[in-house]
N, C-alpha and C positions, 0 to 999 in steps of 0.2 A: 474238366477234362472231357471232351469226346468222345462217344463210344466207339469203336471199332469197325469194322465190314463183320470179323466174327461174331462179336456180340448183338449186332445187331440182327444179323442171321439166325443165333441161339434164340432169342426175344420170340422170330416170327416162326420160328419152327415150334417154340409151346403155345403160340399165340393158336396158330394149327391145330395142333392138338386137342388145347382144351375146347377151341367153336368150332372145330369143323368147318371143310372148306362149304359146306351148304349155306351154314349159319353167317360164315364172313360174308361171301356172295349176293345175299340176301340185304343184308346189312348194307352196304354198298351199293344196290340198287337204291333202297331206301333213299342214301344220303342224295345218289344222282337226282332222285324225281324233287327231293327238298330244293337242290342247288337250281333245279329249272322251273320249278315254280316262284321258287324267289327270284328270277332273273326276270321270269315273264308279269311278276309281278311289278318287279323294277319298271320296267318297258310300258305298261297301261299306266302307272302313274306318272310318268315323265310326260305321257301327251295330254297336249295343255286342251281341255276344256270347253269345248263350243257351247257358246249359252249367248240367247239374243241380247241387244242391248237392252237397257231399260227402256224403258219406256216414260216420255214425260208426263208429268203430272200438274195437272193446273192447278194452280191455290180458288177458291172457288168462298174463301172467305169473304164475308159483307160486312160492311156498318152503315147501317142506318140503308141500305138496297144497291150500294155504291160499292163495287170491287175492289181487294187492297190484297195486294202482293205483299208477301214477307218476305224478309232473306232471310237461309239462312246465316248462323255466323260458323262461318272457318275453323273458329278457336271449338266448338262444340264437337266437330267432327273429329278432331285429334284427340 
């Protein structure tokens, strides 16, 4: 069942009482500066990230004074 328009009225009228409109007020800024840090927090993680590319790397491996290239394999990477 639903509560009412009066009882819900009754509720905020001791809710008053016992905090004090100072203490509610207070309260309620609080939650605003949580709700907008989380929001601005939201908003720095969604932008994606500028970082140079890699850069390449030559394999610089010998045998015997003679250059030799690897691969890698595919399957290692996943």
């Amino acid at each position: 069942m639903f509560p009412g328009w009066m009882q819900i009225a009754i509720v905020i009228i001791l809710i008053m009482l016992l905090f004090g409109r100072g203490k509610i007020s207070d309260l309620m800024g609080d939650v605003a500066k949580g709700i907008t840090s989380f929001r601005k927090g939201l908003k720095e993680g969604a932008e994606p990230e500028v970082t140079e590319a890699p850069k390449p790397v030559e394999d610089k491996r010998t045998i015997e004074g003679e250059t030799v290239k690897t691969e890698e394999k595919e399957k290692d990477k996943a």
